[in-house]
C-alpha positions as a Markdown table, in Angstrom:
| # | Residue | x | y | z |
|---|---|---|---|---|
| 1 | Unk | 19.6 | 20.2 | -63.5 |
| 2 | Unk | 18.9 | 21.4 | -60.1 |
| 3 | Unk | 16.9 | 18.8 | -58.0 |
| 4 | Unk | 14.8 | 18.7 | -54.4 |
| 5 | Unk | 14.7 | 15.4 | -52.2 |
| 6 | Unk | 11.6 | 15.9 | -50.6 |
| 7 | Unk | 12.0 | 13.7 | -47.3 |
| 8 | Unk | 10.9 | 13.3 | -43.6 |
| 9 | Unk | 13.8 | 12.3 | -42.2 |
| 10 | Unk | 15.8 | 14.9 | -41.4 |
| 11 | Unk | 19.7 | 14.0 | -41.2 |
| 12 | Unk | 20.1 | 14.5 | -37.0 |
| 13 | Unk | 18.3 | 10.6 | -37.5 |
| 14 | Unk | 20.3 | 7.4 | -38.8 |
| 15 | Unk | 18.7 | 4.9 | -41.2 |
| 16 | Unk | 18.2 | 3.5 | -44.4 |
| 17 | Unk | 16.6 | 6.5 | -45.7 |
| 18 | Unk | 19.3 | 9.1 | -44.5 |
| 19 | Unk | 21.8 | 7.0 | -45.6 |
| 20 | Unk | 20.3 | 6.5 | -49.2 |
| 21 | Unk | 20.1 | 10.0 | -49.4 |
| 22 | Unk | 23.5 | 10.6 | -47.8 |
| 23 | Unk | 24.9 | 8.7 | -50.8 |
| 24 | Unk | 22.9 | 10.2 | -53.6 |
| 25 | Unk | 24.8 | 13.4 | -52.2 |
| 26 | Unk | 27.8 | 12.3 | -52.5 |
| 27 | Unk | 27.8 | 10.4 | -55.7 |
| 28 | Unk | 25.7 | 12.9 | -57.6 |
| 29 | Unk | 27.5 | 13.7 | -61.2 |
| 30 | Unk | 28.5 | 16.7 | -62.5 |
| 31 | Unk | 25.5 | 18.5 | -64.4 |
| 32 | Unk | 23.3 | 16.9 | -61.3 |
| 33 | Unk | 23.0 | 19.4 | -58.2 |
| 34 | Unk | 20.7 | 17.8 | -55.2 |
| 35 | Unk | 19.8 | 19.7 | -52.4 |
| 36 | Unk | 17.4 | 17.7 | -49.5 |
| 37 | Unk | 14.8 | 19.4 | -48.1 |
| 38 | Unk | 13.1 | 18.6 | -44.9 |
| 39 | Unk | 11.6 | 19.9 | -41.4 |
| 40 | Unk | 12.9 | 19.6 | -38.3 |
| 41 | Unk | 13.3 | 20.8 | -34.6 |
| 42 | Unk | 16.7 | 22.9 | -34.9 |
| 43 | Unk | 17.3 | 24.6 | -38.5 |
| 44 | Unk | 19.7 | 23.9 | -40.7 |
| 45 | Unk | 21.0 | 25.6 | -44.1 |
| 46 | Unk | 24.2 | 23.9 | -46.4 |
| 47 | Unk | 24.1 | 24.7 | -50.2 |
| 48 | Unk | 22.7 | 20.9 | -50.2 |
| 49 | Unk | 20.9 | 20.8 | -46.9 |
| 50 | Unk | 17.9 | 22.6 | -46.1 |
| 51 | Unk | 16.0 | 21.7 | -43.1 |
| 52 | Unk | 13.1 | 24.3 | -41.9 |
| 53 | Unk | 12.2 | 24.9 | -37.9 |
| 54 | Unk | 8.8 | 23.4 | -37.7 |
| 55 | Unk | 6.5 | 21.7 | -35.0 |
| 56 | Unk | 6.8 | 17.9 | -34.3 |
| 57 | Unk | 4.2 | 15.9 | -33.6 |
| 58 | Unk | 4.4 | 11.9 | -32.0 |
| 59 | Unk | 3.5 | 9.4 | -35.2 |
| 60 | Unk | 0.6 | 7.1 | -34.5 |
| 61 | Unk | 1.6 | 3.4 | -32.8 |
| 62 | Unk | 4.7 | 4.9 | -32.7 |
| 63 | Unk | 5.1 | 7.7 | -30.0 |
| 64 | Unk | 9.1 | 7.4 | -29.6 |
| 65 | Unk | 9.1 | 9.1 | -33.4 |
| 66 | Unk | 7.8 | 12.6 | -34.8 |
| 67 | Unk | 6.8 | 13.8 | -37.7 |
| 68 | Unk | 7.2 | 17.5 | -38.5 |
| 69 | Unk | 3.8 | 19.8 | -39.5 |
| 70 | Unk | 5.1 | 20.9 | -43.1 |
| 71 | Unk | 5.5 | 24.8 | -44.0 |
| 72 | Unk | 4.1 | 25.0 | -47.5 |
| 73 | Unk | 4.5 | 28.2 | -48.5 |
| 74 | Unk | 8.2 | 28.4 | -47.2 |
| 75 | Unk | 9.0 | 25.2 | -48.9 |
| 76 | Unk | 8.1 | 26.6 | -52.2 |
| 77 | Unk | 9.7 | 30.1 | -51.6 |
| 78 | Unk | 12.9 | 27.9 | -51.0 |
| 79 | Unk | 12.8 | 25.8 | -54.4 |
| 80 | Unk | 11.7 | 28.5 | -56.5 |
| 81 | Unk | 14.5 | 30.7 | -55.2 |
| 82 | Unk | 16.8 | 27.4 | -55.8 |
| 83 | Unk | 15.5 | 27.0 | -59.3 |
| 84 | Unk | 14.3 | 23.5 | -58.9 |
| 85 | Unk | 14.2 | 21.6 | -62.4 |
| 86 | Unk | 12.9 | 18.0 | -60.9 |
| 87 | Unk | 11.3 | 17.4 | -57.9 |
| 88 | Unk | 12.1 | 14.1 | -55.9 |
| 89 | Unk | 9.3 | 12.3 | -53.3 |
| 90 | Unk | 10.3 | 9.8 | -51.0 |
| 91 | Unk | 7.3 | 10.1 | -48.6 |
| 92 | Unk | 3.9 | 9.7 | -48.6 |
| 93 | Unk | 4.1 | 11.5 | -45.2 |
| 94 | Unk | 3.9 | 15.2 | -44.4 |
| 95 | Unk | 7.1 | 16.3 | -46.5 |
| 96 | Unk | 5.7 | 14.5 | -49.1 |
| 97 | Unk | 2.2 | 16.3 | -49.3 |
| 98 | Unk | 4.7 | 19.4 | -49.9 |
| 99 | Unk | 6.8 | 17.9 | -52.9 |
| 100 | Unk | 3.2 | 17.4 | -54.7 |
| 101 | Unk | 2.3 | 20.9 | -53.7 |
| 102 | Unk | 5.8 | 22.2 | -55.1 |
| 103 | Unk | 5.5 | 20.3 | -58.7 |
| 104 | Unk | 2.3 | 21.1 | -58.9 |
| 105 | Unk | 2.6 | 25.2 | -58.3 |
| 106 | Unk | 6.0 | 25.2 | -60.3 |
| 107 | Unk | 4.9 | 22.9 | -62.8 |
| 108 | Unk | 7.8 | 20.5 | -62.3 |
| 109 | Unk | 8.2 | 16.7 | -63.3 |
| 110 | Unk | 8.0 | 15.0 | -60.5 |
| 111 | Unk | 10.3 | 11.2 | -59.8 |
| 112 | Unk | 8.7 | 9.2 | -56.3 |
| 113 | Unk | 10.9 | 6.7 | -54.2 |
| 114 | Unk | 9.9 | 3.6 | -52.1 |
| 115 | Unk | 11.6 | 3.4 | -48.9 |
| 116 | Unk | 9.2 | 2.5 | -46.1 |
| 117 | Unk | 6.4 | -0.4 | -46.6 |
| 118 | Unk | 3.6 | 2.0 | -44.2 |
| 119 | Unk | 1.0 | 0.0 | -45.1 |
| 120 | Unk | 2.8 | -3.1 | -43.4 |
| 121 | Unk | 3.9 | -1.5 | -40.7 |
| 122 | Unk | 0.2 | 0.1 | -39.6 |
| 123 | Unk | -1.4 | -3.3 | -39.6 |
| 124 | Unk | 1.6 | -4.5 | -37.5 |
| 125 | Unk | 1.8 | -2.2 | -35.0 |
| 126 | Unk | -1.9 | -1.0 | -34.6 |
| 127 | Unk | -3.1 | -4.8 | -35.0 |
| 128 | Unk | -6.0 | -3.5 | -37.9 |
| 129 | Unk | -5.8 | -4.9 | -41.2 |
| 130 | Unk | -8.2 | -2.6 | -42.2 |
| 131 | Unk | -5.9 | 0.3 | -41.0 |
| 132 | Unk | -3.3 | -1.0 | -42.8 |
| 133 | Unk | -5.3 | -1.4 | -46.7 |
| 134 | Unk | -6.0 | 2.1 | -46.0 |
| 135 | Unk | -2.7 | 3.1 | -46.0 |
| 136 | Unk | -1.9 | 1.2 | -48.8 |
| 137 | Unk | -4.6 | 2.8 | -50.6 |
| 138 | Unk | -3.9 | 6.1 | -49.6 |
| 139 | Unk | 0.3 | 5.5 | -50.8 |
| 140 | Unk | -1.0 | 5.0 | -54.5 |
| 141 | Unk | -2.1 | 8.8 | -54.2 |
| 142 | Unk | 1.1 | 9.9 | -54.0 |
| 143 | Unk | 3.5 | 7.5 | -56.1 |
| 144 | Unk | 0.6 | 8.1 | -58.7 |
| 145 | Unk | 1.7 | 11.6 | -59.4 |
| 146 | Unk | 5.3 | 10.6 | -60.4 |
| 147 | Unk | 6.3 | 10.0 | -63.6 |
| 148 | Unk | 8.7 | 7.3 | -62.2 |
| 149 | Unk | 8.6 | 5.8 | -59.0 |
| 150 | Unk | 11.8 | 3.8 | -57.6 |
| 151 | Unk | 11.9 | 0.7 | -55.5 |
| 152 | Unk | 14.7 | -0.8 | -53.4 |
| 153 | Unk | 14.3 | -4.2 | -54.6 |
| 154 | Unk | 11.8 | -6.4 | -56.7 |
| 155 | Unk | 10.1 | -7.6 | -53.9 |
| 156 | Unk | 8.9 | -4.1 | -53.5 |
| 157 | Unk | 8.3 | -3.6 | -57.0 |
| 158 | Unk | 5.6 | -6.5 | -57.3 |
| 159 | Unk | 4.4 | -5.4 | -53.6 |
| 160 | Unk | 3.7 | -1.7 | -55.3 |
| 161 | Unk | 2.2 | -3.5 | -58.6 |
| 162 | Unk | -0.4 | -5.8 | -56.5 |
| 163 | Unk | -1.4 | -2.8 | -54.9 |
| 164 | Unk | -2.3 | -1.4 | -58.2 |
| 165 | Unk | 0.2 | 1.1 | -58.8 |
| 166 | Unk | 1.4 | 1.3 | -62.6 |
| 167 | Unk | 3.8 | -1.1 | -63.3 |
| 168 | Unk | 5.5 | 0.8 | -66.4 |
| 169 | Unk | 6.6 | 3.3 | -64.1 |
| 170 | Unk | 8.1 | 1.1 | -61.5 |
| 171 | Unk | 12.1 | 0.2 | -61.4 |
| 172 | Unk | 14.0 | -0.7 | -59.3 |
| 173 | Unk | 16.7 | 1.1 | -57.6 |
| 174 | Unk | 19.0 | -1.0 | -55.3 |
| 175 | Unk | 20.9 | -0.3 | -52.3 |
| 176 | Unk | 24.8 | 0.1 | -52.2 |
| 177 | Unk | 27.6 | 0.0 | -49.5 |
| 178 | Unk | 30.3 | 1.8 | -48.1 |
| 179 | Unk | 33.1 | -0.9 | -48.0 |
| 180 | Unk | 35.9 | 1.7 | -46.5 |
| 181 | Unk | 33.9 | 2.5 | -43.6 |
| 182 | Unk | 32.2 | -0.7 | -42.8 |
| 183 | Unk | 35.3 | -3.0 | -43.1 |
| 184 | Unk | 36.6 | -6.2 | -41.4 |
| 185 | Unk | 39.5 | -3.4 | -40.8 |
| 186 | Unk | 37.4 | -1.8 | -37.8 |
| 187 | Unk | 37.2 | -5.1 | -35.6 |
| 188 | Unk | 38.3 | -4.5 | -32.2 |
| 189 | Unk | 39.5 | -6.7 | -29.9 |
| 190 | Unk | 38.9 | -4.1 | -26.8 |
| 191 | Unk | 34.7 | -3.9 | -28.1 |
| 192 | Unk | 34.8 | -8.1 | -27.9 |
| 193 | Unk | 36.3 | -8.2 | -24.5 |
| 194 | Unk | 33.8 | -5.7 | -23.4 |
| 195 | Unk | 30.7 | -8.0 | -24.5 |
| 196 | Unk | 32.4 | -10.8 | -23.2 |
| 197 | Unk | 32.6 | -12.9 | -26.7 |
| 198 | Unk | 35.4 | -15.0 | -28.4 |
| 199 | Unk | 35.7 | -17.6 | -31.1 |
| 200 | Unk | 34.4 | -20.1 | -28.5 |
| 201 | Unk | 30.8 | -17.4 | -27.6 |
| 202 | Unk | 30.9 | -15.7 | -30.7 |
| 203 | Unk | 28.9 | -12.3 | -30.8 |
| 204 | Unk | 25.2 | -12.5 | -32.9 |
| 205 | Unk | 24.5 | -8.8 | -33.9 |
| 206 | Unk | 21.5 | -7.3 | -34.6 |
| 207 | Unk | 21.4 | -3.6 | -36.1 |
| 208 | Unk | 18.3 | -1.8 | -36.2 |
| 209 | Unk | 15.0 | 0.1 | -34.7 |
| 210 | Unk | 14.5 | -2.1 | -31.8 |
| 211 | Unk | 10.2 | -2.1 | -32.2 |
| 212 | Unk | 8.4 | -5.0 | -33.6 |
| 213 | Unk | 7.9 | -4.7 | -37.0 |
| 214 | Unk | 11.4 | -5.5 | -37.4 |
| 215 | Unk | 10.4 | -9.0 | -36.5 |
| 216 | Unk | 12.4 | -9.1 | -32.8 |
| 217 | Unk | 9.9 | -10.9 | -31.1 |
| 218 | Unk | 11.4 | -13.6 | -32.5 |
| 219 | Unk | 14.8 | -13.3 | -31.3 |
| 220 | Unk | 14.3 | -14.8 | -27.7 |
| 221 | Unk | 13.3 | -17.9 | -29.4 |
| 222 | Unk | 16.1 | -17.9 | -31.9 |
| 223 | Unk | 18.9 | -17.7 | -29.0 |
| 224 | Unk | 17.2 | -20.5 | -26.3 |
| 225 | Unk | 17.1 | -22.8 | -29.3 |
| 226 | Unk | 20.6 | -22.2 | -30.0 |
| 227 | Unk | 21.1 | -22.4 | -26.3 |
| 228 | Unk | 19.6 | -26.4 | -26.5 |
| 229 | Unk | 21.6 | -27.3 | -29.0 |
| 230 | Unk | 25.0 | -26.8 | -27.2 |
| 231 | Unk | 25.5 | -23.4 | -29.5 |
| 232 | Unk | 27.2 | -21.2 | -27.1 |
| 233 | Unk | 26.7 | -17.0 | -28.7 |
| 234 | Unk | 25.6 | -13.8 | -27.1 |
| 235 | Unk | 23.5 | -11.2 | -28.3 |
| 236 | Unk | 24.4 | -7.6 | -29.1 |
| 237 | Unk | 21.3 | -5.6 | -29.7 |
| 238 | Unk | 22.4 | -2.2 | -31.3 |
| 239 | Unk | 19.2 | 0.5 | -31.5 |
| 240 | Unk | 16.9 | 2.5 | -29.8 |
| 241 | Unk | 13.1 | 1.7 | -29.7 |
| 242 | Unk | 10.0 | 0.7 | -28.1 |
| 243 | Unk | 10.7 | -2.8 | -27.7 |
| 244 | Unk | 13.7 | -2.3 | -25.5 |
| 245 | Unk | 12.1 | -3.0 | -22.2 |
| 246 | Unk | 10.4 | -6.2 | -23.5 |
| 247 | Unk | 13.8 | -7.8 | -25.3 |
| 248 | Unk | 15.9 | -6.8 | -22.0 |
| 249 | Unk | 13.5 | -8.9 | -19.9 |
| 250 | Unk | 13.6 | -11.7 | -22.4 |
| 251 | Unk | 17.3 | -11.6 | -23.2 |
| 252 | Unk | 18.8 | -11.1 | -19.8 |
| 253 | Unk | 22.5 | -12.2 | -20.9 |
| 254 | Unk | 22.4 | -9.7 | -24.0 |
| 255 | Unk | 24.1 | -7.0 | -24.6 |
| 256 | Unk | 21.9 | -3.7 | -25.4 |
| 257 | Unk | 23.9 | -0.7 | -26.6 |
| 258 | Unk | 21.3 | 1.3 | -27.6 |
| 259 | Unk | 21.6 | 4.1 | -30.5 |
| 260 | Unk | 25.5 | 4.5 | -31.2 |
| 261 | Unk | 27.4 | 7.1 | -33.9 |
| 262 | Unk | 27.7 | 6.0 | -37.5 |
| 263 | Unk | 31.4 | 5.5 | -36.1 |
| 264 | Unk | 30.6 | 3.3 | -33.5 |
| 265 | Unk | 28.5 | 1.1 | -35.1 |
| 266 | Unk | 31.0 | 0.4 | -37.7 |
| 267 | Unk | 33.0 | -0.9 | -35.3 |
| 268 | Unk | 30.0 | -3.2 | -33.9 |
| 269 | Unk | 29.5 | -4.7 | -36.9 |
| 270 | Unk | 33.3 | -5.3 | -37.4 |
| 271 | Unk | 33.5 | -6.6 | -34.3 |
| 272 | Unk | 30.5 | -9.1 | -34.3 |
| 273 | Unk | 30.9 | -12.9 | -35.8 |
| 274 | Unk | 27.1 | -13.3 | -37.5 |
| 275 | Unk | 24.4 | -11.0 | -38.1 |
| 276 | Unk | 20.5 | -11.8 | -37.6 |
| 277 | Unk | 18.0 | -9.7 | -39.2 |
| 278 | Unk | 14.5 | -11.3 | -39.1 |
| 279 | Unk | 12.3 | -8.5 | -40.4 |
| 280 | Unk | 9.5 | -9.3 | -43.0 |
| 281 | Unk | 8.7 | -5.6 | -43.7 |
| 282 | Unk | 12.0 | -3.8 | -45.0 |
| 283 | Unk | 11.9 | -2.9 | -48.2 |
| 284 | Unk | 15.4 | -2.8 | -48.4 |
| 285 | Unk | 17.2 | -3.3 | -45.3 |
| 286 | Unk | 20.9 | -1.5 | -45.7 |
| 287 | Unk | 21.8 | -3.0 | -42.8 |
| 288 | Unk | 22.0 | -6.1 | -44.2 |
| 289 | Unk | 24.6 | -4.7 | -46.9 |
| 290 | Unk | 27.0 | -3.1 | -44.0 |
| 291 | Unk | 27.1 | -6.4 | -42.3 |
| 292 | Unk | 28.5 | -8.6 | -45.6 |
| 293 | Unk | 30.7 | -5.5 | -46.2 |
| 294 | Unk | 31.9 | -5.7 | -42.1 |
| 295 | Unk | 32.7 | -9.8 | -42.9 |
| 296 | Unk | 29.8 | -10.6 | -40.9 |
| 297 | Unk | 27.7 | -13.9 | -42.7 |
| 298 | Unk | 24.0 | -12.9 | -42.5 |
| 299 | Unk | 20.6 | -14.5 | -41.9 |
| 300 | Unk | 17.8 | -13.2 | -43.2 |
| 301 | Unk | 13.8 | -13.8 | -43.7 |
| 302 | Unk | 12.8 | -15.3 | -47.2 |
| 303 | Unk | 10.2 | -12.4 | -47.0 |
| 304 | Unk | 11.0 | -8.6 | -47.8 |
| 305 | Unk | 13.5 | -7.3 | -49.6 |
| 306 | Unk | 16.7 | -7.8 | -47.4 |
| 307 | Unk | 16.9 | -11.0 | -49.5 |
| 308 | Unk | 18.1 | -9.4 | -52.6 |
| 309 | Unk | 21.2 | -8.1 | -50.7 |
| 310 | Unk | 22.9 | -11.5 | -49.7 |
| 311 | Unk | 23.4 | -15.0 | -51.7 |
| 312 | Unk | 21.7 | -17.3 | -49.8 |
| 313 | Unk | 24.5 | -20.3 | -49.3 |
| 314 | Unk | 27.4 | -18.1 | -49.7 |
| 315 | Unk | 27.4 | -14.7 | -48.0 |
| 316 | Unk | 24.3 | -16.4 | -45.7 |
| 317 | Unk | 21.2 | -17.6 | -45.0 |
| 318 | Unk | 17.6 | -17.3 | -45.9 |
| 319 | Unk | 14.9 | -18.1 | -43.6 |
| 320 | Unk | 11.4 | -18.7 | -45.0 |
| 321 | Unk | 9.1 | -19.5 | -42.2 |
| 322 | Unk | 8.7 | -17.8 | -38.4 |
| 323 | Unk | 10.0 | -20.8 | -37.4 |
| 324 | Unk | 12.8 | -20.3 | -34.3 |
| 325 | Unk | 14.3 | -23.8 | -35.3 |
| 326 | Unk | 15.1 | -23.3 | -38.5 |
| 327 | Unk | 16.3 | -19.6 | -37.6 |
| 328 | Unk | 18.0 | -21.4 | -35.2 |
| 329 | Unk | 19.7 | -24.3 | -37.1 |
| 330 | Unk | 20.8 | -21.0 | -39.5 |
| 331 | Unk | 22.4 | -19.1 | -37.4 |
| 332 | Unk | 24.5 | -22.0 | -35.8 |
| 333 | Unk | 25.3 | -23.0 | -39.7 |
| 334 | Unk | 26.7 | -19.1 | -40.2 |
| 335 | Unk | 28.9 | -19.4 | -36.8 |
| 336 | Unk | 30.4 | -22.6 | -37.0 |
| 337 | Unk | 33.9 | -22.9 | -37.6 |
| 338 | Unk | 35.3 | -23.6 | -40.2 |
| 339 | Unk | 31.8 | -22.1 | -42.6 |
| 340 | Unk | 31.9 | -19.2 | -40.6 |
| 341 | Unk | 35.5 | -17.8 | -42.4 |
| 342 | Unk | 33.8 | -18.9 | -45.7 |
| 343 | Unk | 30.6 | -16.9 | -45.1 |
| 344 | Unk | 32.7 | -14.6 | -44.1 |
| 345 | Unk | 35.2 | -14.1 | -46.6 |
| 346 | Unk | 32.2 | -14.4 | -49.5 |
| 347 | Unk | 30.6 | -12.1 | -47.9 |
| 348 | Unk | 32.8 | -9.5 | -47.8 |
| 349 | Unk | 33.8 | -10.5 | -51.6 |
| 350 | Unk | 30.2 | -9.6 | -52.4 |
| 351 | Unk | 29.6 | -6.3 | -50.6 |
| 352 | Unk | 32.8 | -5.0 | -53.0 |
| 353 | Unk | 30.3 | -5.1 | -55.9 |
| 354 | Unk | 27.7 | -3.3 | -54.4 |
| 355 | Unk | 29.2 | 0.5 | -54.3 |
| 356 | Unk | 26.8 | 3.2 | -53.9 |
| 357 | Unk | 28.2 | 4.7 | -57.3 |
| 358 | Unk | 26.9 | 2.0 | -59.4 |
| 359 | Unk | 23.8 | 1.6 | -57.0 |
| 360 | Unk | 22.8 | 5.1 | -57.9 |
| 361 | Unk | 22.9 | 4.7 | -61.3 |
| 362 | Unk | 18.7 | 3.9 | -62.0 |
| 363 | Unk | 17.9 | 7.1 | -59.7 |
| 364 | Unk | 20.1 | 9.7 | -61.9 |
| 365 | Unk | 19.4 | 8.5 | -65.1 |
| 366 | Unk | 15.6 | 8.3 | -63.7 |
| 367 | Unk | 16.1 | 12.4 | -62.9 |
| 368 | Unk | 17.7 | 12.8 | -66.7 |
| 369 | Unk | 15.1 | 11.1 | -68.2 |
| 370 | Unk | 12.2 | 12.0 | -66.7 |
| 371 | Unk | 13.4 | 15.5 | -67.2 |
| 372 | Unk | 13.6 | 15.3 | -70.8 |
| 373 | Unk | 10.0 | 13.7 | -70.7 |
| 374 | Unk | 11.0 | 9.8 | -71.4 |
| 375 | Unk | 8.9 | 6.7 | -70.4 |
| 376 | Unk | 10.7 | 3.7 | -68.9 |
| 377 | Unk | 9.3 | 2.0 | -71.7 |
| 378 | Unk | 11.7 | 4.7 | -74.2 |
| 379 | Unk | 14.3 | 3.9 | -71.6 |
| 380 | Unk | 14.2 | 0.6 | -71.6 |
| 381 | Unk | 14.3 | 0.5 | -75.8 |
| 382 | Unk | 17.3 | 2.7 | -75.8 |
| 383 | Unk | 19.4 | 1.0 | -73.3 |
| 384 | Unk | 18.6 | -1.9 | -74.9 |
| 385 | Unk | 19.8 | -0.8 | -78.5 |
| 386 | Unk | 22.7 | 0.8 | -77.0 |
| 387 | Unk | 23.7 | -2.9 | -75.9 |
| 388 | Unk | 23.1 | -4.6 | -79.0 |
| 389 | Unk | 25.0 | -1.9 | -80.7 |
| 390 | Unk | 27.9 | -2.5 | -78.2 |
């Protein structure tokens, strides 16, 4: 079965997206061939890769990023020379309008995935409700085409249900983690001395788009609370975005390293002793994932669905109100000695039994399925007598 990712995030970008995709890639079975196909500045051609030269454009609220004016007609020359069985969506963005184009003309089945929550991120960053139901109205044009649409955790699931879409074609497809690149292993010394941290100012890491839909506003807050309670820490803010200038002047005794290799920010999170995340809009949030797997305990908003990637009390903490004191009183329950090895230690313990190859599971047997024309209901029956006959 020969399948196209539709996506508009080309691979020259790092994020959760990319590396979902990255993974799918790599852990793809035999009688599964995927090949991603996107638009972007430069071209690029591998037998799995296939990004077209196209014309960027700033996205709205959110100038620092582009979005790439799609070629139709060269996108379905491309996957009907490639002999596309399945077509993949996981945009409701410009790349997106061309997977529908490309079922539609070729007649393929067509599987969606949920990655970004738009909708949220609209009303956030343009500050109009309004704006931000449309989006949410316009998504369910899209996802409403597939024949099964994938989401990165049951908080999104019931966030795509509310908004109407079809609950018998929504499952849910979590995230996975590699543990041999983001390992305890990769700590360096060198990296601490450099940020000026040590057992006594341990190093609170955040990794991420620095822009404020990711909740950052809040970290100022979070650190002069832990500041008044005696909690000694520095901040290491690891991104590129739009909130940069604003965080700088707020956190004058953090450390900003702005966007780093994949490499290099293994070697952050190895090198950090706590991890802060206080989005409310991720759908997912991988990030979360290569922290545990780096030994780094986490604390994370009760809202999203970064939740479903940590055990709160073991591997971390959940926050459930914008409230700096309790992130606050969190955060200094993650770094203290001696919780902090035992958050640690559980956490890595946990990220070993998220690998991407049993993550990916729901999305190939979505593609083998859908293919052969089954409902997740049929799915669901036959997976279920398979256990009782097992």
């Amino acid at each position: 079965m020969n399948v196209a990712i539709f996506t508009d995030n080309d691979f020259d970008k790092i994020n959760g997206v990319t590396t979902t995709i990255r993974a799918a890639l790599q852990s793809a079975p035999a009688g599964i061939h995927l090949r991603v196909y996107t638009a972007a500045s430069l071209p690029v051609e591998t037998d799995s890769y296939l990004a077209l030269r196209s014309v960027g454009m700033p996205i709205p609220f959110y100038s620092e990023m582009q979005i790439y004016l799609p070629r139709f007609q060269e996108f379905l020359k491309r996957a009907r020379a490639d002999r596309i069985d399945l077509v993949h969506l996981t945009t409701p963005g410009p790349i997106g309008l061309v997977a529908l184009y490309v079922a539609w003309r070729l007649r393929l089945p067509l599987v969606g995935s949920f990655h970004t929550d738009l909708a949220a991120y609209a009303t956030l960053l343009s500050g109009s409700s309004r704006l931000g139901a449309l989006m949410r109205e316009y998504m369910r044009w899209p996802y409403g085409r597939c024949a099964r649409v994938l989401a990165p955790s049951d908080h999104t699931r019931q966030l795509l249900i509310a908004a109407r879409s079809c609950p018998d074609r929504i499952e849910v497809w979590p995230r996975g983690v590699d543990t041999t690149h983001f390992s305890p292993a990769r700590r360096s010394s060198a990296l601490r001395e450099k940020w000026h941290v040590s057992d006594r100012r341990p190093a609170l890491l955040y990794v991420g788009r620095v822009s404020r839909e990711k909740g950052l506003l809040h970290l100022p807050a979070i650190s002069d609370r832990l500041h008044k309670l005696g909690i000694e820490h520095r901040c290491i803010v690891v991104g590129d975005g739009p909130l940069l200038p604003t965080l700088r002047e707020k956190l004058p005794d953090a450390v900003f390293t702005g966007a780093l290799s994949r490499q290099a920010v293994a070697e952050a999170f190895a090198s950090a002793d706590g991890f802060v995340f206080p989005s409310t809009t991720d759908t997912a949030g991988n990030v979360v994932l290569e922290a545990q797997a780096s030994g780094l305990p986490v604390v994370v908003s009760g809202t999203g669905g970064p939740r479903e990637n940590m055990v709160a009390g073991q591997t971390g903490m959940v926050c459930h109100r914008d409230d700096p004191d309790e992130w606050a009183a969190a955060v200094a329950a993650v770094l203290s000695q001696p919780q902090r090895s035992r958050f640690s230690q559980s956490a890595r313990q946990y990220a070993l039994t998220r690998t991407w190859e049993r993550a990916m599971q729901p999305l190939y047997r979505a593609y083998r399925e859908v293919h052969d024309g089954l409902s997740l209901a049929e799915s669901s029956d036959a997976i279920t007598a398979a256990a009782h006959r097992a």
